[in-house]
Backbone bond lengths (Angstrom), bond angles and torsions (degrees), N, CA, C in turn:
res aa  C-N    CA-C-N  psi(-1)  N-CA   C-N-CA  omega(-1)  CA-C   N-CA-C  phi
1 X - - - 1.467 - - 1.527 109.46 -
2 X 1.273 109.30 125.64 1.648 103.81 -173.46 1.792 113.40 -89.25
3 X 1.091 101.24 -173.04 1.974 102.80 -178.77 1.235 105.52 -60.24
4 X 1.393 129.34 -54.04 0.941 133.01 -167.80 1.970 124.38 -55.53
5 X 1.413 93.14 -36.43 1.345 106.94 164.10 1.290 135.52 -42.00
6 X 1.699 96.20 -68.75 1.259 138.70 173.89 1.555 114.94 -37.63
7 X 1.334 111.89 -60.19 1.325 134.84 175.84 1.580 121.27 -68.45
8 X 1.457 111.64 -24.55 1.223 123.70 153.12 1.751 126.25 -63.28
9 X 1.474 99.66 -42.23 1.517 105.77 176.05 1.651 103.30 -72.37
10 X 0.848 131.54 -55.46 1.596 143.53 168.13 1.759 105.13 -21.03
11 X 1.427 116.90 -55.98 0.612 126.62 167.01 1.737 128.90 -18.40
12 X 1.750 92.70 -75.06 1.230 129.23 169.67 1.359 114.73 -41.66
13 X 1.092 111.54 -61.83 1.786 116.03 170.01 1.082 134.41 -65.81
14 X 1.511 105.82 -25.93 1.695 113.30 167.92 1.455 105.12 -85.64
15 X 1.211 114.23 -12.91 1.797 104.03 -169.22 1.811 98.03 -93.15
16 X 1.580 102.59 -31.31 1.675 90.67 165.86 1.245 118.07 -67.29
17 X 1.116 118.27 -54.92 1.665 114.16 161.70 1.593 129.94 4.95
18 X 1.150 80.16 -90.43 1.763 110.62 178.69 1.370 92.96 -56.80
19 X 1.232 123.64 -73.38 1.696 106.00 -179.38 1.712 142.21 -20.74
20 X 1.591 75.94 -43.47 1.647 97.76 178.40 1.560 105.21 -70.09
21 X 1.507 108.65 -56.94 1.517 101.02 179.25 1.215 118.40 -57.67
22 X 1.616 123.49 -61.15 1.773 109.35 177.66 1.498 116.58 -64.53
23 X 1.285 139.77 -17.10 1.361 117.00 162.32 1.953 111.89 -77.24
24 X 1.010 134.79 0.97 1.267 126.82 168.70 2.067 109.27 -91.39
25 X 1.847 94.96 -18.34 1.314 80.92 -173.02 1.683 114.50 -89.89
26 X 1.971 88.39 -8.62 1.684 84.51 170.52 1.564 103.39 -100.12
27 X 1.025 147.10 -3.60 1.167 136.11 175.19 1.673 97.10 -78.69
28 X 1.243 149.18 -35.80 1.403 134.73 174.93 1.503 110.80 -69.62
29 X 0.941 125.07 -22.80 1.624 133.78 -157.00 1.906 109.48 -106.60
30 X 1.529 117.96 -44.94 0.987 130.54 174.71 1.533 104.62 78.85
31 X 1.334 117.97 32.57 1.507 130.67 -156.96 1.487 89.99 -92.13
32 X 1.345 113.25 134.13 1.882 118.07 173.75 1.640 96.78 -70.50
33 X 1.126 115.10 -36.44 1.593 119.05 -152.29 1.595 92.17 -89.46
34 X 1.260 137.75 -30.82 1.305 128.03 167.95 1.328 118.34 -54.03
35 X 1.865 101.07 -37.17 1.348 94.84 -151.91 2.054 99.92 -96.14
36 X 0.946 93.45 12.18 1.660 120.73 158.16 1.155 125.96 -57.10
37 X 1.555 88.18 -57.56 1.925 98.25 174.02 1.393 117.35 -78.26
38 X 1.401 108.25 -28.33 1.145 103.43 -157.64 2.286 83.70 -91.36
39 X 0.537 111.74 -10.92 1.894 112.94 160.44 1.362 114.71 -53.03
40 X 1.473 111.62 -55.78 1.633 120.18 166.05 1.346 122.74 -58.01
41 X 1.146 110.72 -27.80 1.368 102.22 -160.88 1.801 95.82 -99.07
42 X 1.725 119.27 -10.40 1.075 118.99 150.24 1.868 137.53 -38.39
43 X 1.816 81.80 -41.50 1.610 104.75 173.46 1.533 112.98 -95.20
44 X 1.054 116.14 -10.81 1.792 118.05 161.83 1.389 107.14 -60.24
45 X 1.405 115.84 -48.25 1.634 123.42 172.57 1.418 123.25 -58.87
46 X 0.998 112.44 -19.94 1.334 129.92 -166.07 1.461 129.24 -93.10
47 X 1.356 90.90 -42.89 1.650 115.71 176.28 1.280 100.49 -103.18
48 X 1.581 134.96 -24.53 1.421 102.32 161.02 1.416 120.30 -75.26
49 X 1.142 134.46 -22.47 2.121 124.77 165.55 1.229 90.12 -61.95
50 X 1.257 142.12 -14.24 1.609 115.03 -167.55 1.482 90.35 -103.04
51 X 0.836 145.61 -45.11 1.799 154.53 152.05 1.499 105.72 -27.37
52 X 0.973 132.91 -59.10 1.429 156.70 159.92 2.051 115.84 -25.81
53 X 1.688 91.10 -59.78 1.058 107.69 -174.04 1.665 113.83 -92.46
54 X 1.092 108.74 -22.46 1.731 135.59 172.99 1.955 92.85 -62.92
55 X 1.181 99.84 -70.73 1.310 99.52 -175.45 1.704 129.20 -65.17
56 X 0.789 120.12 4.00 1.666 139.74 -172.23 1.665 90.80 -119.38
57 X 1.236 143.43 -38.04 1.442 123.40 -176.24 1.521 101.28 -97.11
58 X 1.714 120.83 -13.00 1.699 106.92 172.31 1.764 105.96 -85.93
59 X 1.318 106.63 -7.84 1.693 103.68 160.15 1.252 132.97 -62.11
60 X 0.906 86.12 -12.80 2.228 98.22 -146.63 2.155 84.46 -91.29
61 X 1.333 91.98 114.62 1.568 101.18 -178.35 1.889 110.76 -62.00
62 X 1.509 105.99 -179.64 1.571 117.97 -150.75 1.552 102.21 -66.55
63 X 0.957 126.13 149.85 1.905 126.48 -175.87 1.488 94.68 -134.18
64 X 1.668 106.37 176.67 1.611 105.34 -173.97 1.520 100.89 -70.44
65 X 1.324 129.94 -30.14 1.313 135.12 -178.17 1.288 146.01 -84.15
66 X 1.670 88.25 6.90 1.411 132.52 -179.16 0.972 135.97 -160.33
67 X 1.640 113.98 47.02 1.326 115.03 179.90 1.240 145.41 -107.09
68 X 1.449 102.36 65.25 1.242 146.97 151.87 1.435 130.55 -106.03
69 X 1.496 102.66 -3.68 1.547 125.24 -165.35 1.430 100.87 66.17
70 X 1.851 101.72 -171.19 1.095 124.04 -163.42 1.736 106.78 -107.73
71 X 1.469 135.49 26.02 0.996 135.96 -130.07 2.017 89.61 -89.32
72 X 1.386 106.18 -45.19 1.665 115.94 169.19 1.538 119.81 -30.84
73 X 1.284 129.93 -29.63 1.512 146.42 -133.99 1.741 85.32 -88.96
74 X 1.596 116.04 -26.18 1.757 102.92 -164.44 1.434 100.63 -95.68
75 X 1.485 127.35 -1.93 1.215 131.54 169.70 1.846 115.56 -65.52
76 X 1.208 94.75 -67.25 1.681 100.70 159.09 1.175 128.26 -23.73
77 X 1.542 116.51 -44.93 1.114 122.25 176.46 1.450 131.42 -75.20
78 X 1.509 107.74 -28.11 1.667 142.93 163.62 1.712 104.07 -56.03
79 X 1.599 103.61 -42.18 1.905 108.83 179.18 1.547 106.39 -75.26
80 X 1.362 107.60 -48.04 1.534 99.71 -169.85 1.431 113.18 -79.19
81 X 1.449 123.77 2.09 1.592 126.30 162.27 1.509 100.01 -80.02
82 X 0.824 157.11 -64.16 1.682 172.18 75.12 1.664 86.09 71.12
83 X 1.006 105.17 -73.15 1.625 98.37 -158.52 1.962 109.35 -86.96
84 X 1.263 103.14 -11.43 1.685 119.85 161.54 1.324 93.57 -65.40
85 X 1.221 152.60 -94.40 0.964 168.92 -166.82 1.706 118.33 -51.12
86 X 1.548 118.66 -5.30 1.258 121.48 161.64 1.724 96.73 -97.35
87 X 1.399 127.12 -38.59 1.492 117.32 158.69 1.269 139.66 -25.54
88 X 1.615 97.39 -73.86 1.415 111.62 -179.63 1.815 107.77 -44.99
89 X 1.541 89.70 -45.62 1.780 95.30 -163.26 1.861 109.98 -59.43
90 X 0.945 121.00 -32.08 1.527 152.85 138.39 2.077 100.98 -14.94
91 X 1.070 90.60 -112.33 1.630 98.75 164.30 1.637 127.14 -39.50
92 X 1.624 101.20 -13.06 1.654 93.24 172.39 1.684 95.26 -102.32
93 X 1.349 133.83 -31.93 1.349 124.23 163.80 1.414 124.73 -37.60
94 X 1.483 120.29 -38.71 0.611 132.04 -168.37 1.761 119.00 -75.06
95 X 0.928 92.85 -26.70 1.403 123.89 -159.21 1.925 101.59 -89.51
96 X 1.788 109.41 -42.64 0.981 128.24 171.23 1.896 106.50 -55.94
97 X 1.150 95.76 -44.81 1.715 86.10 -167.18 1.445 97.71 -63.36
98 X 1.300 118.49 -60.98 1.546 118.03 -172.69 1.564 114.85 -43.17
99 X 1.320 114.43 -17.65 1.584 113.35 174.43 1.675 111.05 -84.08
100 X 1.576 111.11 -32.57 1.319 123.37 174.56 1.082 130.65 -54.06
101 X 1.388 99.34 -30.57 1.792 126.60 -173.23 1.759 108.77 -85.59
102 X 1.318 99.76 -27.68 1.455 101.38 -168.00 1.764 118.76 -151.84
103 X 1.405 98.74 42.71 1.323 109.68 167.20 1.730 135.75 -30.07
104 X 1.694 117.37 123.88 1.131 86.41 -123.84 2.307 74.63 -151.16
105 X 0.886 101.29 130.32 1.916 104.60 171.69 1.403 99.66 -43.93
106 X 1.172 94.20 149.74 1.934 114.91 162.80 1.525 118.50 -83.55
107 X 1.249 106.61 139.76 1.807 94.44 171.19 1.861 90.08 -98.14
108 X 1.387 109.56 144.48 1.192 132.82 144.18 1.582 103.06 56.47
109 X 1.623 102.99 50.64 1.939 95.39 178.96 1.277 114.31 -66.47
110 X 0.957 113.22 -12.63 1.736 98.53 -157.64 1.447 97.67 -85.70
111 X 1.697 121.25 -22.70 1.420 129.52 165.08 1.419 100.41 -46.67
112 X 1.390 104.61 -51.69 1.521 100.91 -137.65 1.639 103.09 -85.55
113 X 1.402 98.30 -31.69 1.641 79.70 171.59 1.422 126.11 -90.68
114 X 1.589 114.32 14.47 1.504 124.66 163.37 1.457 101.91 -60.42
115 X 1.413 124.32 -41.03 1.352 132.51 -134.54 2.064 84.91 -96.72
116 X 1.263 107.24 -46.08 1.251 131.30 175.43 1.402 116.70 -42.78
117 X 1.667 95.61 -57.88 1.932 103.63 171.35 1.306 119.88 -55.36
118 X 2.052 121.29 -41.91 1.517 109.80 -147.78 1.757 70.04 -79.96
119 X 1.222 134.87 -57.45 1.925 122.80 -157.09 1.065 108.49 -50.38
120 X 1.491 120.70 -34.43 1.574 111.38 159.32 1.585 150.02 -59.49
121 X 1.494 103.86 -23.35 1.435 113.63 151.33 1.026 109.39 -95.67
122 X 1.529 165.50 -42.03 1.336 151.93 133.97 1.535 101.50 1.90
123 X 1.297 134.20 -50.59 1.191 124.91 -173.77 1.183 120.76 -88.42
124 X 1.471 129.42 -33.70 1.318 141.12 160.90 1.587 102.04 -38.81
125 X 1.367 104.77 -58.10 2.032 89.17 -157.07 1.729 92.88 -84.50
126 X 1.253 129.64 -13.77 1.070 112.69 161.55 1.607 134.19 -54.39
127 X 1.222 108.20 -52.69 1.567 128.38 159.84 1.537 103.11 -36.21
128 X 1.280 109.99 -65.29 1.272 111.07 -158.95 2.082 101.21 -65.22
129 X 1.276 113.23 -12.28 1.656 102.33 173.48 1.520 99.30 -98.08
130 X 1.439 141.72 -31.29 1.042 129.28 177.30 1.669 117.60 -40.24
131 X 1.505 82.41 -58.34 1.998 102.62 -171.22 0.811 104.29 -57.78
132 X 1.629 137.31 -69.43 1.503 137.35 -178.82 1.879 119.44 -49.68
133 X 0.960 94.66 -30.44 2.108 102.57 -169.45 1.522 89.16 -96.21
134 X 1.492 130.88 -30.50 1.977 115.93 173.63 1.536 105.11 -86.50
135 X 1.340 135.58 -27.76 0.906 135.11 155.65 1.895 117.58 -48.84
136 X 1.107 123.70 -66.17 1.897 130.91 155.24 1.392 116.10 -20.86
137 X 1.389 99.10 -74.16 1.457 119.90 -154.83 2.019 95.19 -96.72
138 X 1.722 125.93 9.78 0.951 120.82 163.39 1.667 105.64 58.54
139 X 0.674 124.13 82.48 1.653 104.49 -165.84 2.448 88.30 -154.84
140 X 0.947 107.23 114.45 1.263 95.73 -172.11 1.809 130.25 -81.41
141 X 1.773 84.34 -23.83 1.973 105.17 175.42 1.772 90.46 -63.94
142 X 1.274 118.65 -48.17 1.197 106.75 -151.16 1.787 103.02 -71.69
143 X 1.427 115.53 -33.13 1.513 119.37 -167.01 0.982 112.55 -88.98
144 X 1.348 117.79 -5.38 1.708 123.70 154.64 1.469 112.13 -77.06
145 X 1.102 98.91 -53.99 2.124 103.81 -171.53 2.095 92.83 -46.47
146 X 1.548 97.90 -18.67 1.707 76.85 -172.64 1.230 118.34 -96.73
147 X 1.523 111.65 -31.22 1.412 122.24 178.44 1.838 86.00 -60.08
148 X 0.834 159.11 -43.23 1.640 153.26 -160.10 1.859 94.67 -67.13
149 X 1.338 95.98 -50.42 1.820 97.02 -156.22 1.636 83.74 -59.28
150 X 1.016 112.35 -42.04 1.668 97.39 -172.58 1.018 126.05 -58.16
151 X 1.639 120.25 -44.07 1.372 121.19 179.09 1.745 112.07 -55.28
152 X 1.562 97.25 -22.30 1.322 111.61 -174.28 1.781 106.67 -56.16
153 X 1.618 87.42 -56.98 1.658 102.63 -173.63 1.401 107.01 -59.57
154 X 0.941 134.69 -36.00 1.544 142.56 -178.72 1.377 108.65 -68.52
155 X 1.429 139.49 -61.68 1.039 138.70 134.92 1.496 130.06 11.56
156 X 1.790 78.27 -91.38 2.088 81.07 175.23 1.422 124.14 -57.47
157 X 1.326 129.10 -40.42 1.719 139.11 120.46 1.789 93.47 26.48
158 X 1.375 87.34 -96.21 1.491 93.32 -158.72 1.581 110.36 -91.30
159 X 1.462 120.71 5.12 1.726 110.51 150.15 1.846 111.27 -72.26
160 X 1.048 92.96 -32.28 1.924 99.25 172.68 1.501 116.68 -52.51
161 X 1.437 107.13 -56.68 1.209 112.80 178.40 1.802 117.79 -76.69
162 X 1.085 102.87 -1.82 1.310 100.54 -174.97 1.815 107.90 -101.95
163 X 1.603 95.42 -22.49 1.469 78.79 177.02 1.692 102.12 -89.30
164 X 1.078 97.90 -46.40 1.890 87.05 173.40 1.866 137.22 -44.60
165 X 1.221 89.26 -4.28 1.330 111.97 171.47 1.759 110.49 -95.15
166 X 1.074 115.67 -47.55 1.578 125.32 153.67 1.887 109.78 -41.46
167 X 1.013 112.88 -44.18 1.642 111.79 -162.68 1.692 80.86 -79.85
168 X 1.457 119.69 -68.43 1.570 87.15 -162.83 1.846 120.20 -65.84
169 X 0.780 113.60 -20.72 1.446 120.76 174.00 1.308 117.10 -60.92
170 X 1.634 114.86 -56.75 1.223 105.40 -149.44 1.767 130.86 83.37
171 X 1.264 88.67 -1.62 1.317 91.87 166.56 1.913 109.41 -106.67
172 X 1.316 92.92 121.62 1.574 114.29 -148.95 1.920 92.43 -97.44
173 X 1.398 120.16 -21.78 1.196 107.73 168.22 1.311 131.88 -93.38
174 X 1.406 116.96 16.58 1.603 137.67 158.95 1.348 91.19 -42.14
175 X 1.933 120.52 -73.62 1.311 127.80 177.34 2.109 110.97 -26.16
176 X 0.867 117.23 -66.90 1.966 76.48 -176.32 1.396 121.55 -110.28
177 X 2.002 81.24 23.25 1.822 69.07 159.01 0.943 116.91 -81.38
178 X 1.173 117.99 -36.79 1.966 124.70 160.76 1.377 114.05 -18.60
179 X 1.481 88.79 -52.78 2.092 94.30 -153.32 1.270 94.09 -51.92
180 X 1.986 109.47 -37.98 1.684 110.43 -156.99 1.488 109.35 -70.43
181 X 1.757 105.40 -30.24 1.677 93.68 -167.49 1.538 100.49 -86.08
182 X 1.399 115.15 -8.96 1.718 110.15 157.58 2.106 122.98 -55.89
183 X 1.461 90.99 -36.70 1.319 109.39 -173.82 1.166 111.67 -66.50
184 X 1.643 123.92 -32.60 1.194 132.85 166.11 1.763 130.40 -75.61
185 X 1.258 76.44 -50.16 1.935 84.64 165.90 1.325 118.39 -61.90
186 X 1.695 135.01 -30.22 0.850 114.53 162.88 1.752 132.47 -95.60
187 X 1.451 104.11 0.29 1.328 104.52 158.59 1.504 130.55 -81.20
188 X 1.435 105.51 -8.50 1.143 119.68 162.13 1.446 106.00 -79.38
189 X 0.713 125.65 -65.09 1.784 114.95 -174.87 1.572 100.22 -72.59
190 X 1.181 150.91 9.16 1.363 143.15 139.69 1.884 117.39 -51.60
191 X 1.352 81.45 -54.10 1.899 93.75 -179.77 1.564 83.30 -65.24
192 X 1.181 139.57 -76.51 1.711 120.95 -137.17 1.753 93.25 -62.09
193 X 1.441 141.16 -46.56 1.017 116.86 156.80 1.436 168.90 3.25
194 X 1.807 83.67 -69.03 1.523 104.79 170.31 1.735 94.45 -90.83
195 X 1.193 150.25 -17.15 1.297 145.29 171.29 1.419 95.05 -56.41
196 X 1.138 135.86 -50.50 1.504 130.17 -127.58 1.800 78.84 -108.54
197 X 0.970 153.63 -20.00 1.487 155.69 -151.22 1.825 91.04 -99.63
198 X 1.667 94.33 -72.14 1.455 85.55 174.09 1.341 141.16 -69.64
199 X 1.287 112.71 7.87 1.517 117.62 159.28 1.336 128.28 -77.46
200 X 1.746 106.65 -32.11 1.211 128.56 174.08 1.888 102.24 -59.65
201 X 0.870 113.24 -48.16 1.809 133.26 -162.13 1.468 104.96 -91.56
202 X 1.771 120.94 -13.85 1.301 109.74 149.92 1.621 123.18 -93.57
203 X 1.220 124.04 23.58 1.257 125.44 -153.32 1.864 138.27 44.39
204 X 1.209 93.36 38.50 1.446 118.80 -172.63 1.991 94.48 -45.50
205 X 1.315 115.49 144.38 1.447 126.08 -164.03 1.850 98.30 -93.63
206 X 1.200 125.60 111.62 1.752 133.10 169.10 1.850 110.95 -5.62
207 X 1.012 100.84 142.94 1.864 98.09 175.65 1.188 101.58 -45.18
208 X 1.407 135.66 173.93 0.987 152.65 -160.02 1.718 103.37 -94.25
209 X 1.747 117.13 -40.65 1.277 133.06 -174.13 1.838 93.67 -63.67
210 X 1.283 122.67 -45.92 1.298 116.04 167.77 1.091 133.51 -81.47
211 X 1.135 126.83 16.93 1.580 143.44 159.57 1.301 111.86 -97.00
212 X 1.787 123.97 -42.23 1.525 97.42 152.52 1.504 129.88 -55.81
213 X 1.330 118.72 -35.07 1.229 121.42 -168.29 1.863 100.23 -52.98
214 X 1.683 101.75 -47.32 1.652 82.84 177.03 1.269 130.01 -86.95
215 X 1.672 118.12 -18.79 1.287 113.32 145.41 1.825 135.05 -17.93
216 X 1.709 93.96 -59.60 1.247 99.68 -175.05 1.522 113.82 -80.07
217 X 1.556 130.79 -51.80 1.325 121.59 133.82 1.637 116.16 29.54
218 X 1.829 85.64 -102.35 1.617 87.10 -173.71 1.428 115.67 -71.00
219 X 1.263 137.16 -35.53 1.332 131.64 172.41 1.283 109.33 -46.81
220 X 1.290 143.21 -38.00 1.649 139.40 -169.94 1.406 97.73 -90.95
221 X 2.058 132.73 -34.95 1.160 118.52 -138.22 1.780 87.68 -114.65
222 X 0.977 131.67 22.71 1.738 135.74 -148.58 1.752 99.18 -127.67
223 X 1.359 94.81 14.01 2.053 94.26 -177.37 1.424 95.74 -54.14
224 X 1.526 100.42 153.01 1.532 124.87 -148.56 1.295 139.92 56.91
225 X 1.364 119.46 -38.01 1.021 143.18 -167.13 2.187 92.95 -72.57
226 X 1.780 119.65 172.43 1.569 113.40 -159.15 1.506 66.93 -109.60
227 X 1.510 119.63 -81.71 1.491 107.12 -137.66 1.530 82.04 -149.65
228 X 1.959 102.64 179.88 1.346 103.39 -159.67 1.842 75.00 -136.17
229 X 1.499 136.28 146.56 1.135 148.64 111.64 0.992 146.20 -143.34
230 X 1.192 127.43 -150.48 1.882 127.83 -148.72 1.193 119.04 39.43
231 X 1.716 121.33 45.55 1.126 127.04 -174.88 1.648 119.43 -45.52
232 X 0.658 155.76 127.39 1.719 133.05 163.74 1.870 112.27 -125.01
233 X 1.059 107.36 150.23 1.589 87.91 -173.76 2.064 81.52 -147.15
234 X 1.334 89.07 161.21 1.651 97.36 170.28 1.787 97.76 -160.37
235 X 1.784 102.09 167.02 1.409 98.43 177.94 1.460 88.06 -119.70
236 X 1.516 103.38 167.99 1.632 131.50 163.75 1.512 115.16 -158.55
237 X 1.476 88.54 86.33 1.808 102.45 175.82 1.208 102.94 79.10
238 X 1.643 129.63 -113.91 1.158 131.13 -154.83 1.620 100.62 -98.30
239 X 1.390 109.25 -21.93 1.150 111.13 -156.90 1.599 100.35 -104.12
240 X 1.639 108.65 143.63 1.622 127.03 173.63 1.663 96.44 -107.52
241 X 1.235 109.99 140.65 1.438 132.97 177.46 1.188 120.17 -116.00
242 X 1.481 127.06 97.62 1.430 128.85 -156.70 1.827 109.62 -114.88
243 X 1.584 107.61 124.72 1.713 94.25 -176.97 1.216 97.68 -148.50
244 X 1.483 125.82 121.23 1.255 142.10 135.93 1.210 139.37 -92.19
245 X 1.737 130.26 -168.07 1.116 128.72 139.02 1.252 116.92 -118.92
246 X 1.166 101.55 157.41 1.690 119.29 -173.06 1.362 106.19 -138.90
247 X 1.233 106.74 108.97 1.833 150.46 171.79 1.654 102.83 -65.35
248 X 1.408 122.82 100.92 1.284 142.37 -172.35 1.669 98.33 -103.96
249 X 1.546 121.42 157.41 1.403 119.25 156.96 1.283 107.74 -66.62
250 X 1.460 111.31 134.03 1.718 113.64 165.80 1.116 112.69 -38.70
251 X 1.226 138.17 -64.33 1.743 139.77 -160.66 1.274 90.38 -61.22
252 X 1.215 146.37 -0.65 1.828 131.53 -150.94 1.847 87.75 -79.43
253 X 1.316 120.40 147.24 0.928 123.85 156.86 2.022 131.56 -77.19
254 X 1.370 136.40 136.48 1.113 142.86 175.46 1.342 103.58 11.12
255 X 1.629 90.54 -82.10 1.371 118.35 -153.11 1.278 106.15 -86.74
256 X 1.582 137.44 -20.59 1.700 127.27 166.04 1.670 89.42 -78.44
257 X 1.089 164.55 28.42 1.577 158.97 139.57 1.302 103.29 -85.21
258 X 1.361 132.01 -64.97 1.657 145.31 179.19 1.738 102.73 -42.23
259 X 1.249 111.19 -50.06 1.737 132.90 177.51 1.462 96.53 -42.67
260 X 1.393 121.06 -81.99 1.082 137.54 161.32 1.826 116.75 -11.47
261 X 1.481 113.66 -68.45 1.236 122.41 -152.90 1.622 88.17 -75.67
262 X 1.444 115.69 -40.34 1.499 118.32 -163.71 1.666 98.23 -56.97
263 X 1.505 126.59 -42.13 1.622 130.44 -163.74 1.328 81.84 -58.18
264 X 1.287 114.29 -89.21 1.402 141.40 -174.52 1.844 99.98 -1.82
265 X 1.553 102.04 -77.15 1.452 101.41 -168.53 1.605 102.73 -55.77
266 X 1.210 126.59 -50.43 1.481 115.84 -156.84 1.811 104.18 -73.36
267 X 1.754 120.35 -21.39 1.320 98.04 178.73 1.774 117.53 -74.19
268 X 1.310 91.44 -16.79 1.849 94.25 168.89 1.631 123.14 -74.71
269 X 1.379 97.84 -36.24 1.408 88.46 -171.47 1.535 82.62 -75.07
270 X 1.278 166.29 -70.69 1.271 154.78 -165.20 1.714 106.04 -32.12
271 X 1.187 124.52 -40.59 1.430 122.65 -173.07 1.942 91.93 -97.49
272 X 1.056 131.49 11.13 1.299 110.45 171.39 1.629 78.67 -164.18
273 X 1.249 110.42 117.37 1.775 103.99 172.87 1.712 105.92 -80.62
274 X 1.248 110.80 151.72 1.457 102.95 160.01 1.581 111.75 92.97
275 X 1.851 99.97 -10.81 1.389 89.94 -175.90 1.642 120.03 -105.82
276 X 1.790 120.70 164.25 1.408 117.34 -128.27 1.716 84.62 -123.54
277 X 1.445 120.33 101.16 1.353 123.02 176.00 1.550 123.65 -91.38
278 X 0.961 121.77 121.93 1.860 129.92 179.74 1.751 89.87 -100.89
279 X 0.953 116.44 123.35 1.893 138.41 154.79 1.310 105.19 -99.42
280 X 1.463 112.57 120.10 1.618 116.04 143.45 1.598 114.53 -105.84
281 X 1.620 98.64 118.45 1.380 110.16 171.94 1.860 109.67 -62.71
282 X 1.050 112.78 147.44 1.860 137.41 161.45 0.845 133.90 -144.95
283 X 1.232 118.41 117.66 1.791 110.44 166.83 1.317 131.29 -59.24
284 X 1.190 117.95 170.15 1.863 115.51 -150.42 1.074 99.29 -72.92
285 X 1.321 144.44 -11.77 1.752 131.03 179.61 1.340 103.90 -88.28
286 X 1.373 143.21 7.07 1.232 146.20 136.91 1.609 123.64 -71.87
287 X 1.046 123.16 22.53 1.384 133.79 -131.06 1.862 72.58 -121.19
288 X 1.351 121.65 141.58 1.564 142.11 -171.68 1.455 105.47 -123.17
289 X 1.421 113.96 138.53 1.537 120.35 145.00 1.149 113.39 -35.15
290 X 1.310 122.33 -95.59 1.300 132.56 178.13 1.886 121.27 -30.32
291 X 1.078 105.15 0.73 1.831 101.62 174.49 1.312 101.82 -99.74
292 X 2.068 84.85 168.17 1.738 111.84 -175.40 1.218 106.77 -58.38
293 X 1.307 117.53 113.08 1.972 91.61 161.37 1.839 119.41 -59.08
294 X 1.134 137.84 153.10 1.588 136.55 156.28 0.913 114.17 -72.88
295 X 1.376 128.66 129.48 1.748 126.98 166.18 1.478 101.81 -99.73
296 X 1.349 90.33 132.55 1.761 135.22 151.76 1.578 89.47 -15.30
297 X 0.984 123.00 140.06 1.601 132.39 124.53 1.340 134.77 -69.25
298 X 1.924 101.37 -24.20 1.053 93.95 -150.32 2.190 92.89 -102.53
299 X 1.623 94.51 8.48 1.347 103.11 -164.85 1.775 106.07 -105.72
């Protein structure tokens, strides 16, 4: 079972977790805005088996019916958190008016947001391994499920403070206004979600900071070879997809061109592991303005 797995199942258990605690802290309290969080954290459960299962079919190597592999499969999973999470927010609106209408005492907050706090740091340091280990291991289901736990943590943040602001007041409809500006915050981070999924799934081209990286790559790793263009690069999940051409001297022989392409590919996949390079060789009268020049080693 690899990291990536692992950290997916983790997931699963911490997201039941937390569930359990914020639905007990809104079931004592009868708090709209608890039972808000504890709505999200319905879809924490949810989208991690789909994260889970996303990530186990972008493993599964190239088939005749996919041979390109399955690397797309963790994007899906990035959409259906996105659109989980425009739901929930849906059903907690809903939920908000009925508190609006009939504002109403808490039973036992100070329970409930005890119960509220530990799922809330439970979720904090969780977030904080999602983001850092999908960020590592490149993995996009997983670095979404974290950017979410956060919004999560941020969230409960300010359902905490919002009902404790109710207890000294007495003003008892703090409670869904919360729920609502919960309802919003996380439909807002639903859309940036599903944005970031379908970019992946339109073949959106690597940040720009990683396009120098292969820029420079082949410009340092391309000795002999004139110049490199029509770069194009795209991601899918873990994997970066890198394709140019590379403009050889005509006289170059087969195999000092192949020499060439072989450096080339292996110093990238070293600066990007995992990633899948296509070279088209040309001779120099194919050779463009617009391309990399190669530097000399020996200059």
């Amino acid at each position: 079972m690899d990291n990536t797995t692992k950290i997916a199942i983790g997931s699963i258990v911490i997201g039941t977790s937390v569930l359990g605690l914020k639905t007990a802290a809104w079931w004592i309290t009868g708090s709209v805005a608890l039972l808000s969080d504890a709505l999200e954290s319905i879809v924490n459960v949810a989208t991690a088996l789909a994260a889970l299962i996303a990530i186990r079919v972008a493993a599964r190597p190239a088939d005749a019916n996919h041979p390109y592999g399955h690397h797309k499969a963790e994007y899906f999973s990035a959409g259906l958190e996105g659109l989980l999470i425009i739901g929930a927010s849906i059903l907690i609106l809903h939920e908000a008016y009925g508190g609006f209408m009939a504002p109403a005492p808490l039973d036992a907050p100070i329970e409930g947001l005890f119960l509220n706090g530990v799922a809330t740091a439970i979720n904090a340091f969780w977030a904080w391994v999602l983001i850092s280990r999908g960020r590592k291991l490149r993995s996009p289901a997983l670095h979404a499920d974290g950017k979410h736990l956060l919004t999560d943590v941020i969230t409960s943040a300010g359902v905490a403070i919002g009902i404790l602001l109710a207890m000294i007041t007495g003003w008892w409809f703090l409670d869904p206004l919360m729920a609502l500006l919960v309802a919003v915050n996380i439909l807002w981070s639903g859309s940036k979600v599903v944005k970031a999924s379908l970019s992946g799934l339109m073949d959106e081209a690597v940040p720009a900071d990683v396009l120098d990286v292969v820029q420079q790559v082949i410009a340092t790793q391309a000795n002999g070879a004139l110049e490199a263009h029509d770069i194009l690069t795209r991601q899918a999940g873990q994997i970066t997809f890198i394709d140019f051409h590379l403009v050889v001297p005509g006289q170059m022989t087969v195999f000092d061109a192949h020499e060439i392409c072989d450096r080339v590919e292996a110093a990238l996949r070293r600066a990007m592991p995992g990633a899948k390079v296509n070279i088209h060789l040309e001779p120099e009268h194919k050779s463009k303005d617009t391309g990399i020049p190669v530097h000399d080693s020996a200059t």
